[in-house]
KOLSELUM-379383 format. One record per residue (C-alpha): chain; x, y, z; residue in three letters; residue number from 1. Coordinates in nm, 4 decimals. Example, Ala and Ser with C-alpha at 12.3 -4.5 7.8 and 13.67 -1.06 7.14 Angstrom:
// residues 2
 mol       xx       yy       zz type seq
   A   1.2300  -0.4500   0.7800  ALA   1
   A   1.3670  -0.1060   0.7140  SER   2
END
This chain:
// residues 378
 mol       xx       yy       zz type seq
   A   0.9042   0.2229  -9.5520  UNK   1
   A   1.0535   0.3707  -9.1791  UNK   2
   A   0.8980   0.2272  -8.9117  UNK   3
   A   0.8946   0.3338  -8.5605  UNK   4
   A   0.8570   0.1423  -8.2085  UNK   5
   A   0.8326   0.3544  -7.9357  UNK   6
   A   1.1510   0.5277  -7.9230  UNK   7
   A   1.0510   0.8788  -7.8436  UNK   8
   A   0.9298   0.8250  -7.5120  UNK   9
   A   1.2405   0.6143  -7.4522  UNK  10
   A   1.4263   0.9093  -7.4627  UNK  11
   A   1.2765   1.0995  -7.2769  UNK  12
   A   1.2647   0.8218  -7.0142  UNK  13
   A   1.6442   0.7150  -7.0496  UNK  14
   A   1.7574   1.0783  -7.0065  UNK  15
   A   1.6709   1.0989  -6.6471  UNK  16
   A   1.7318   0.7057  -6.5335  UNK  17
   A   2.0823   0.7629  -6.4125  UNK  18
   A   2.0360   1.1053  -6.2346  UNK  19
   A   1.6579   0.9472  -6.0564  UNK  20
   A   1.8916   0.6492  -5.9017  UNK  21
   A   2.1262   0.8729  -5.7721  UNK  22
   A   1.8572   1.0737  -5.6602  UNK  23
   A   1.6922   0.7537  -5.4242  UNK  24
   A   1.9948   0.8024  -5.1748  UNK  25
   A   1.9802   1.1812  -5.1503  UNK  26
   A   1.6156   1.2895  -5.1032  UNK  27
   A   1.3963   1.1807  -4.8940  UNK  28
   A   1.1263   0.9332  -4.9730  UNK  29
   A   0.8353   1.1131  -5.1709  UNK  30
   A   0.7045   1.1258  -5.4780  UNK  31
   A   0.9064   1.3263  -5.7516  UNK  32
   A   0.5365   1.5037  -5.8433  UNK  33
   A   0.5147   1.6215  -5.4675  UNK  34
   A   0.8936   1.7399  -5.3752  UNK  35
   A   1.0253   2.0834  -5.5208  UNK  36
   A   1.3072   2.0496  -5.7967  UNK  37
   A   1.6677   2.0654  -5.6660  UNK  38
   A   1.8595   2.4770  -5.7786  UNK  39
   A   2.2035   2.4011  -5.8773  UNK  40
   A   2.4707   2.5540  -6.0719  UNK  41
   A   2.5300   2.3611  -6.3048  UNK  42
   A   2.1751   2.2841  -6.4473  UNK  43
   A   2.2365   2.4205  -6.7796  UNK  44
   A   2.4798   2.1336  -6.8074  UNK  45
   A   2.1802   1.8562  -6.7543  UNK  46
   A   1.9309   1.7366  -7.0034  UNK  47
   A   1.7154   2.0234  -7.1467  UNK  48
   A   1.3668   1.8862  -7.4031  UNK  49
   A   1.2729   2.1988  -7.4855  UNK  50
   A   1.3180   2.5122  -7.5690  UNK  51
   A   1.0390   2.8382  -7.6438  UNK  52
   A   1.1734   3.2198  -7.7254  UNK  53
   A   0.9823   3.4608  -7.5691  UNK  54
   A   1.0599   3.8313  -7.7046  UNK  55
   A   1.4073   3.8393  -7.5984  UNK  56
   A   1.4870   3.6148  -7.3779  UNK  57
   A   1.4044   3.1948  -7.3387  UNK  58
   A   1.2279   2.9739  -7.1416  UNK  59
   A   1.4258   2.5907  -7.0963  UNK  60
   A   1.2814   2.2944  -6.9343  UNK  61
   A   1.4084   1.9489  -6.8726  UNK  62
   A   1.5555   1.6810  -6.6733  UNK  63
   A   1.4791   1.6915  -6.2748  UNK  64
   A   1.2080   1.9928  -6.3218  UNK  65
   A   1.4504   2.2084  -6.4144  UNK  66
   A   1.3216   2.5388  -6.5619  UNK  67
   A   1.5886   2.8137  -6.7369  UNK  68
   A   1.5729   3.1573  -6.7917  UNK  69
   A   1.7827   3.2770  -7.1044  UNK  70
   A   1.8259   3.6418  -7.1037  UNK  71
   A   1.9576   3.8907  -7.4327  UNK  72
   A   2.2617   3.9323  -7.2516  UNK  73
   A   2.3463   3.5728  -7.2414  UNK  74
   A   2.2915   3.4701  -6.8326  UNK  75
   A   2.0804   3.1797  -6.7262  UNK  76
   A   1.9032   3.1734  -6.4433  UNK  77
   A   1.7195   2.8519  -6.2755  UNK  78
   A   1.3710   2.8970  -6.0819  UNK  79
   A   1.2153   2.7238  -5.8408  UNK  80
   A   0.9512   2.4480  -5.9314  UNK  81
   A   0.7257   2.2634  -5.7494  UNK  82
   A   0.8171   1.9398  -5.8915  UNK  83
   A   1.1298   1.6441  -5.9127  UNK  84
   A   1.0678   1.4940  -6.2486  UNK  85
   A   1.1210   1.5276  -6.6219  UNK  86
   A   0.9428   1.8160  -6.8111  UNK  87
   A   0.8620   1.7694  -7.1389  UNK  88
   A   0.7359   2.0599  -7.3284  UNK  89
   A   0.7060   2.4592  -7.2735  UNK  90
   A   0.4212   2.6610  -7.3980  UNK  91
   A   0.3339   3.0275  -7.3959  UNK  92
   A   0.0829   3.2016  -7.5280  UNK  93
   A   0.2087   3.5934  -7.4565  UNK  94
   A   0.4912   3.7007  -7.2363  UNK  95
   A   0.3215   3.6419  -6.9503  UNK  96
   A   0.1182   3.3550  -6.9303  UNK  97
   A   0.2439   2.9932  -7.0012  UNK  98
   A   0.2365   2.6157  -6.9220  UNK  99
   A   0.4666   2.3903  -6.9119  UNK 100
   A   0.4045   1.9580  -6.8835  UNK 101
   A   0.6259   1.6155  -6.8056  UNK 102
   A   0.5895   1.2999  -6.7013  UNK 103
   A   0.3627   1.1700  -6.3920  UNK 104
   A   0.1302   1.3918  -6.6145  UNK 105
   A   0.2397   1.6959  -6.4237  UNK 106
   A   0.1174   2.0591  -6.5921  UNK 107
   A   0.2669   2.3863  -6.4550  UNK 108
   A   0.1500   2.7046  -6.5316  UNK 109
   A   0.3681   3.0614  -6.4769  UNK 110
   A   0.1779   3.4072  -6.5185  UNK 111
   A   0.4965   3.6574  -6.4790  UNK 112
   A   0.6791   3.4980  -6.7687  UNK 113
   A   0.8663   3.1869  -6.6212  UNK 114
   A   0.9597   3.3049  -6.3117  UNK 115
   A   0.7091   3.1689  -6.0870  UNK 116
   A   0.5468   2.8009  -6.1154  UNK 117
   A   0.2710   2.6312  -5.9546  UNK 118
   A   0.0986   2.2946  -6.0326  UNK 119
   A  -0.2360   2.2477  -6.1563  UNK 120
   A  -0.2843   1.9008  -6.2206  UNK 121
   A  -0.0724   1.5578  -6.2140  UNK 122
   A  -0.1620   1.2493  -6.3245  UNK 123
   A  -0.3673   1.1464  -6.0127  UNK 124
   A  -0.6187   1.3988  -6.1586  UNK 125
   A  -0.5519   1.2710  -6.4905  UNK 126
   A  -0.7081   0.9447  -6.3956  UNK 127
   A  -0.9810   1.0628  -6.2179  UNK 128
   A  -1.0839   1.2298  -6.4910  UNK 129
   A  -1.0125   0.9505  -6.7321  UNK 130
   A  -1.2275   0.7803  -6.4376  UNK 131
   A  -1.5770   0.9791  -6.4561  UNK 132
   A  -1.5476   1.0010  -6.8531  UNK 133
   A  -1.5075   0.5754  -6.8660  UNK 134
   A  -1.8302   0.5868  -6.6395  UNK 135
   A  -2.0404   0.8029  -6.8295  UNK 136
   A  -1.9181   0.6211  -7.1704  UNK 137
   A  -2.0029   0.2853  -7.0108  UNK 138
   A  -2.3494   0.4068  -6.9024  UNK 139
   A  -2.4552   0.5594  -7.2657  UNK 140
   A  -2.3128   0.1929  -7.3802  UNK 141
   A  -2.5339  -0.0297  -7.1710  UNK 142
   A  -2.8482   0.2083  -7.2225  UNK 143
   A  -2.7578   0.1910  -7.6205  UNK 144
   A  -2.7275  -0.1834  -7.5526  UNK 145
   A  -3.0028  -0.2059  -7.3720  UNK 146
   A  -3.2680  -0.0395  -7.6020  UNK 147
   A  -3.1422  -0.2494  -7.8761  UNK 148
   A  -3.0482  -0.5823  -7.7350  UNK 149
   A  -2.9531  -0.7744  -8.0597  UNK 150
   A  -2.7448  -0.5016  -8.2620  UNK 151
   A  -2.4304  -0.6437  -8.2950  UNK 152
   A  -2.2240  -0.3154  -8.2890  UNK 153
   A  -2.3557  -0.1683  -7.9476  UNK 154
   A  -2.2878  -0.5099  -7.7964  UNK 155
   A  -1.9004  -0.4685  -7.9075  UNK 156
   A  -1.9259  -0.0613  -7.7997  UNK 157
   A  -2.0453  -0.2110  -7.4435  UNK 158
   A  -1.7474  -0.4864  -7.4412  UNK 159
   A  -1.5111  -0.1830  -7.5061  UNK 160
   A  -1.6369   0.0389  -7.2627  UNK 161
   A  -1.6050  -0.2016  -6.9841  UNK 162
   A  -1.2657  -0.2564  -7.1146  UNK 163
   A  -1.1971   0.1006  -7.1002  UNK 164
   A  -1.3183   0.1015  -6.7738  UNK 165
   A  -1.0885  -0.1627  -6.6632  UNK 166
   A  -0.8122  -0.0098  -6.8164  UNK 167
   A  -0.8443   0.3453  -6.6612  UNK 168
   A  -0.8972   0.1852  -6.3350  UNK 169
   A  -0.5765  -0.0540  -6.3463  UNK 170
   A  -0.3691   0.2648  -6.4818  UNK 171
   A  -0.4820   0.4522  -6.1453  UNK 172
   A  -0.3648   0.2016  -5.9396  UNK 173
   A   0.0297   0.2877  -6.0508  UNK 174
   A  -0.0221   0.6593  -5.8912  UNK 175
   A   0.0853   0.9876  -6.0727  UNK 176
   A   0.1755   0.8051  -6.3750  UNK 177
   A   0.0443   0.9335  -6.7575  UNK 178
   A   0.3570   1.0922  -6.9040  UNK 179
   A   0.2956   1.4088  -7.1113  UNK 180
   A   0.4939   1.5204  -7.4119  UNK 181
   A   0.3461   1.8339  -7.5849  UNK 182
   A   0.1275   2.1100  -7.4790  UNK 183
   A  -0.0123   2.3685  -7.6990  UNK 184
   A  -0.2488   2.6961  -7.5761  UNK 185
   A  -0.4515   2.8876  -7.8554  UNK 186
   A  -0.5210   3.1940  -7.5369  UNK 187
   A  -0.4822   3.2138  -7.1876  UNK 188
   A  -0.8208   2.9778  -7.1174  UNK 189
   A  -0.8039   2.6957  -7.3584  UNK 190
   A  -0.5272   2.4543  -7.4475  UNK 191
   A  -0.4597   2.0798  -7.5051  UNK 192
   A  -0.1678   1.8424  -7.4304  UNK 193
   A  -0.0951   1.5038  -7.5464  UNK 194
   A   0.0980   1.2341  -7.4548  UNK 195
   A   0.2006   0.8268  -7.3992  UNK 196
   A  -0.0555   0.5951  -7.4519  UNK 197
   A  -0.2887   0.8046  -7.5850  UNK 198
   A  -0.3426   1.0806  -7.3816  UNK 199
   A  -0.5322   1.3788  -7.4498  UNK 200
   A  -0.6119   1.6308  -7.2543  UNK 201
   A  -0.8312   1.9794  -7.3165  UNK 202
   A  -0.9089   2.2775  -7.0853  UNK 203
   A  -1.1082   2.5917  -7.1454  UNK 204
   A  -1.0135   2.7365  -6.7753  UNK 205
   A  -0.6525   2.8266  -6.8371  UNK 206
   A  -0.5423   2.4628  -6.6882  UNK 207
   A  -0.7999   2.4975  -6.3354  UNK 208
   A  -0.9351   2.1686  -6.4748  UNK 209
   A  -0.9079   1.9356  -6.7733  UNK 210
   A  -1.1136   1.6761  -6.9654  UNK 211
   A  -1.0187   1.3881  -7.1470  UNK 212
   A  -1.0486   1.4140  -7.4932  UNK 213
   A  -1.2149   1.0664  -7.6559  UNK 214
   A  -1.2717   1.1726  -8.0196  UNK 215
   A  -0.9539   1.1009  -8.1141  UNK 216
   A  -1.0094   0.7817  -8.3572  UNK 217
   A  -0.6420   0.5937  -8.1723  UNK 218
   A  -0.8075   0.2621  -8.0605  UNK 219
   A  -0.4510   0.1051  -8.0223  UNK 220
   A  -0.3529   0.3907  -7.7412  UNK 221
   A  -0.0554   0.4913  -7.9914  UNK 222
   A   0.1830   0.7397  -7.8170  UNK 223
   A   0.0577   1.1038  -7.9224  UNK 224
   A   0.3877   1.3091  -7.9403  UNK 225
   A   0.2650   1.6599  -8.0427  UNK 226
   A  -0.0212   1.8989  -8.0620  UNK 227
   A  -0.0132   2.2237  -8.2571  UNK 228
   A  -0.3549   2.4918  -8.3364  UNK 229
   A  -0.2629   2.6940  -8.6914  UNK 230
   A  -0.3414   3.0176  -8.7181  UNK 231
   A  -0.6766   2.9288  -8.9225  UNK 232
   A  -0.8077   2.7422  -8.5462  UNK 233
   A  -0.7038   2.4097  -8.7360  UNK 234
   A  -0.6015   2.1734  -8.4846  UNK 235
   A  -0.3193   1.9113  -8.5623  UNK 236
   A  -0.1944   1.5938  -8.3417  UNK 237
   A   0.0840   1.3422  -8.4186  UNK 238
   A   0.2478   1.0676  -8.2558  UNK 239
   A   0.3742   0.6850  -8.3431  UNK 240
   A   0.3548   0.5321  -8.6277  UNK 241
   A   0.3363   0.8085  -8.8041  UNK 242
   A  -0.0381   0.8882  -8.7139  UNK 243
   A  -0.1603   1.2223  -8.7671  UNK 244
   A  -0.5186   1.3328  -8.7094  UNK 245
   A  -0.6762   1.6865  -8.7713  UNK 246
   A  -0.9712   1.8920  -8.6465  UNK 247
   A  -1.1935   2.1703  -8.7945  UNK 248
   A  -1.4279   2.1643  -8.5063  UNK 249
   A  -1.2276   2.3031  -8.2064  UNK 250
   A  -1.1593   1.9315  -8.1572  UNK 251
   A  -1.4836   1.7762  -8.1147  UNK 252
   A  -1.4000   1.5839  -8.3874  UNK 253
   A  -1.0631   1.4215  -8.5494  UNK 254
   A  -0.9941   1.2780  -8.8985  UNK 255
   A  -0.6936   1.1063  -8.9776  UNK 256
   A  -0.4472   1.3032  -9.1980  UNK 257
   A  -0.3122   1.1484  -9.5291  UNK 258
   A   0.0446   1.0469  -9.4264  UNK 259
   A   0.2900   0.8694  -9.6722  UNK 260
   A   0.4969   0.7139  -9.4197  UNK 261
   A   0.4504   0.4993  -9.0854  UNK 262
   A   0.7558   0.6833  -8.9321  UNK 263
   A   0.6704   0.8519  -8.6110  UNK 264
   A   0.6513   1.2539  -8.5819  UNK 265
   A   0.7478   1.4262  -8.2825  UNK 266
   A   0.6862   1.7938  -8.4067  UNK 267
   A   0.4783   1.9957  -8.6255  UNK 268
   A   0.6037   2.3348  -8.7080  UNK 269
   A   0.4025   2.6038  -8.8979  UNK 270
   A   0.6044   2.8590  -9.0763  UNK 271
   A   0.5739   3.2072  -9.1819  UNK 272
   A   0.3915   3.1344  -9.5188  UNK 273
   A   0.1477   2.9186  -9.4040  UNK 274
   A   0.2905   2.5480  -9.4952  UNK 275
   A   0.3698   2.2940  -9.2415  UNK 276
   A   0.6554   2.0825  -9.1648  UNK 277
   A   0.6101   1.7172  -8.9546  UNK 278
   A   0.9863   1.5754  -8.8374  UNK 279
   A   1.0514   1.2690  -8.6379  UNK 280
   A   1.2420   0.8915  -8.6782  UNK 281
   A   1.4755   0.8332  -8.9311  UNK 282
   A   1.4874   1.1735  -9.0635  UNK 283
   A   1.1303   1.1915  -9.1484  UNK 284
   A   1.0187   1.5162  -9.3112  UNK 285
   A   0.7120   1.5898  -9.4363  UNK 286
   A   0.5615   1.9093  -9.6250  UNK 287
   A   0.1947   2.0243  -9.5810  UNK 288
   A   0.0261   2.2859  -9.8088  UNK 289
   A  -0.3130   2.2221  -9.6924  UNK 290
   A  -0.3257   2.2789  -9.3312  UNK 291
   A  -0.2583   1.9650  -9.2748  UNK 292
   A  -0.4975   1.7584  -9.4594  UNK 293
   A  -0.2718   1.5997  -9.6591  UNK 294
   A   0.1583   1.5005  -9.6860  UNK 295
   A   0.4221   1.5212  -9.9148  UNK 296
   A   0.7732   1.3794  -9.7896  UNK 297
   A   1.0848   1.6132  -9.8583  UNK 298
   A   1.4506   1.4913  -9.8471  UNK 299
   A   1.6280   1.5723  -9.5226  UNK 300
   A   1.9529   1.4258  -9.5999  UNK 301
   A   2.0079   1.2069  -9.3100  UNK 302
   A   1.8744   0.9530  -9.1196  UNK 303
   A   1.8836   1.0680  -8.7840  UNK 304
   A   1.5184   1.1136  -8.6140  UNK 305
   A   1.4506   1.4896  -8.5848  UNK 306
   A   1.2736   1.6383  -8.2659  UNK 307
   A   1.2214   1.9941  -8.3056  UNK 308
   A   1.3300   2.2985  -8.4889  UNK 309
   A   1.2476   2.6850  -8.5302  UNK 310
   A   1.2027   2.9287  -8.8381  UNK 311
   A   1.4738   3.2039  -8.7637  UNK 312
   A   1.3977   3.5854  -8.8302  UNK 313
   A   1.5563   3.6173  -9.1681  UNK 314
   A   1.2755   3.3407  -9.2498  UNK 315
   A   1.5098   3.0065  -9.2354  UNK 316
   A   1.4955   2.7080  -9.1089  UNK 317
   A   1.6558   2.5077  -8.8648  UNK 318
   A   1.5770   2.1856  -8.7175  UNK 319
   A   1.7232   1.9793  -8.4498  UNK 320
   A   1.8047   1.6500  -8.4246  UNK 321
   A   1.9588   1.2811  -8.3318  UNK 322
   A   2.3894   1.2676  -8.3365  UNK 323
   A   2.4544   1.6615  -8.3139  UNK 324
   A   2.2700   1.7003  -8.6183  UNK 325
   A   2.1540   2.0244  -8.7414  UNK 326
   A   1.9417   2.0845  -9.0506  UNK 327
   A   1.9112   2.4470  -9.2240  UNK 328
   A   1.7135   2.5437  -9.5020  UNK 329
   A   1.6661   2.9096  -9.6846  UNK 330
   A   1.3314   2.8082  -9.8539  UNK 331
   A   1.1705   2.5355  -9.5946  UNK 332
   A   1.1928   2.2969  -9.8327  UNK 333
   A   1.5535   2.1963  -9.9301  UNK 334
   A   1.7996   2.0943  -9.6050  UNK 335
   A   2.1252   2.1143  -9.5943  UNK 336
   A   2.2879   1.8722  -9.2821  UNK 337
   A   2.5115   2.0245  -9.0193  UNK 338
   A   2.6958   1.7953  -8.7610  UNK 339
   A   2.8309   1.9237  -8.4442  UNK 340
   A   3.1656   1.7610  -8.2940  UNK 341
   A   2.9452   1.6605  -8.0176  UNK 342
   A   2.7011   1.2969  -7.9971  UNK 343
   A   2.4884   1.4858  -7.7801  UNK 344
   A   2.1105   1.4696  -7.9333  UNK 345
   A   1.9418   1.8055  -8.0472  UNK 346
   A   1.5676   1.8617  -7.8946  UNK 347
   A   1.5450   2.2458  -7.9407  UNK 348
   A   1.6868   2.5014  -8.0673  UNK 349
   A   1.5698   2.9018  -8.0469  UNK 350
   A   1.7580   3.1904  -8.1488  UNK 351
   A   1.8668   3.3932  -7.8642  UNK 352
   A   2.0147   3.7159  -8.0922  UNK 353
   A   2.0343   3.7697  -8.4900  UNK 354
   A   2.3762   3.5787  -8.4801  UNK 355
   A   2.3719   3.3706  -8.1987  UNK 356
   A   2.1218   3.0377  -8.1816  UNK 357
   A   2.0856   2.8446  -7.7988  UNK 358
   A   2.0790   2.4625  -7.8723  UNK 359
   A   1.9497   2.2344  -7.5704  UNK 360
   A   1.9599   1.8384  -7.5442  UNK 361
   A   2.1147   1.5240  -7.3977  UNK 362
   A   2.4000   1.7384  -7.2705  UNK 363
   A   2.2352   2.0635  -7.1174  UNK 364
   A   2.2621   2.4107  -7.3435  UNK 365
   A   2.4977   2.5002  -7.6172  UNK 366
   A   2.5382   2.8335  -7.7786  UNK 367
   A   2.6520   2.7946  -8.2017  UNK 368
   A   2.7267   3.1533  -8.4093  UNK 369
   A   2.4225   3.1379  -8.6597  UNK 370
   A   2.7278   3.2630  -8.8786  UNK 371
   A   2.9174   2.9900  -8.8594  UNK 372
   A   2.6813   2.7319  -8.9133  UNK 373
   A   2.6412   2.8961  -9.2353  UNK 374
   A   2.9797   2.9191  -9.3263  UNK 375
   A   3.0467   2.5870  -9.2376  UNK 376
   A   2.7383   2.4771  -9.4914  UNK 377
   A   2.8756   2.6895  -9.8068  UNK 378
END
């Protein structure tokens, strides 16, 4: 059985630890989450995590809050953005309006389609949040406790709320810290985004102001790597160890999915026909007819841990992953493996025109003919 240690948010981590160090000597002393990001013209050629096509043209984000604009006729343009650190996921909701999250649990939000950003919360906020929701839990604990001294079960719900308590409160003394890693908005008011450790966030104001979200049953803080609504309001989460929970509710309450493997997922895709797809270490692959309720495991042909992927417009699939590797499927079911010349690692891939797919990873943004891909696979 695969088994996973934390390796997703290592990634993410090591891509920026050589460009942050060179970074101390050239701008001044303040926090990544309060300086503006750095336009240069090469920043299609640094680390890119993700990826989102909007009508005809692409949104990028990645290393150094770097934010891309892909356009039909092929340019790329960098905007300004209000922070210095590594974004993480892109999410829109219409052309317009949509949000965008990274580490220091930093969430942007854009209403003119990418071209403008502003910041609505960072992980200072984050933990006072996390700060008033560990006071009111510890307060309903010790009144519980209180009204029925010798129950064994409220006296452990009171030891863990103090511990939560403790915790939130020792995580707020690092600063902005609380990495994000997936955001997902069903309309322009209400969203969710996950992240390390546990973190789970939910507005209802288009981003203004967030709660934390506690129903999650994740008492070990597991890293939560992806969030994703279906089109029937279902609400899905996954993360390490191969943890997946679901919600019927609007997310005021979580069961855990039935998962055959302990491997950790870093995406859920839903395609066209209304099945799912969970990817992540080791090549994990997993099939959902349900809406999630339940797992099946399909054969990707590799090994490689898969990040992300896209269903194209003549209904295939691609998916991105570890070593160059590419995997493409007709059906959504059966992959066949494509490996670039390059050892760069996949996170995204969109299509930019019928023929011509944008990949983005450890080495910035690539362009591959879809036709070739599939010539190369025959």
């Amino acid at each position: 059985m695969k088994t996973f240690s934390r390796s997703a948010l290592t990634l993410l981590i090591s891509l920026s630890v050589g460009l942050a160090a060179a970074q101390i000597n050239a701008a001044p002393l303040t926090d990544r989450v309060d300086r503006p990001s750095h336009l240069t013209a090469n920043a299609a050629q640094f680390p890119l995590i993700d990826i989102q096509s909007i009508n005809d043209r692409q949104v990028m984000v990645g290393e150094s809050g770097h934010i891309l604009l892909g356009t039909a006729d092929g340019k790329i343009k960098q905007v300004d953005v209000p922070v210095d650190l590594l974004l993480t996921a892109v999410h829109f909701v219409d052309p317009q309006n949509g949000w965008v999250v990274g580490h220091d649990g930093v969430v942007l939000h854009s209403t003119d389609g990418g071209q403008h950003w502003i910041k609505q919360i960072d992980g200072r906020d984050i933990s006072k949040t996390m700060q008033v929701w560990a006071e009111s839990a510890l307060a309903d604990a010790e009144k519980a406790s209180e009204a029925a001294p010798d129950d064994e079960d409220l006296e452990i719900a009171l030891d863990n709320a103090y511990f939560a308590l403790d915790d939130v409160e020792a995580g707020s003394e690092a600063g902005p810290s609380r990495p994000l890693l997936d955001v997902w908005f069903r309309d322009v008011n209400e969203g969710w985004a996950v992240g390390a450790y546990g973190m789970f966030i939910h507005t209802t104001d288009g981003g203004s102001t967030w709660n934390y979200v506690a129903a999650l049953p994740n008492p070990d803080r597991m890293h939560l790597n992806t969030v994703l609504g279906l089109t029937d309001r279902t609400l899905l989460v996954g993360g390490e160890g191969g943890r997946m929970y679901r919600s019927q509710d609007n997310g005021q309450s979580w069961t855990a999915s039935r998962n055959p493997s302990q491997a950790s997922i870093y995406k859920i895709l839903e395609l066209k026909d209304g099945s799912l797809l969970a990817l992540g270490f080791g090549g994990e692959l997993l099939n959902s007819q349900d809406q999630g309720a339940s797992w099946t495991e399909l054969q990707s042909q590799t090994r490689v841990s898969l990040y992300n992927g896209t269903q194209l417009a003549d209904g295939s699939v691609l998916l991105a992953g570890q070593r160059g590797t590419l995997l493409y499927s007709r059906d959504g079911k059966h992959f066949n493996v494509w490996k670039s010349k390059s050892s760069a690692s996949w996170l995204g891939v969109a299509e930019s025109s019928p023929q011509m797919l944008m990949l983005i990873g450890s080495k910035g943004l690539q362009r591959l003919s879809l036709s070739e891909l599939k010539e190369q696979l025959q």
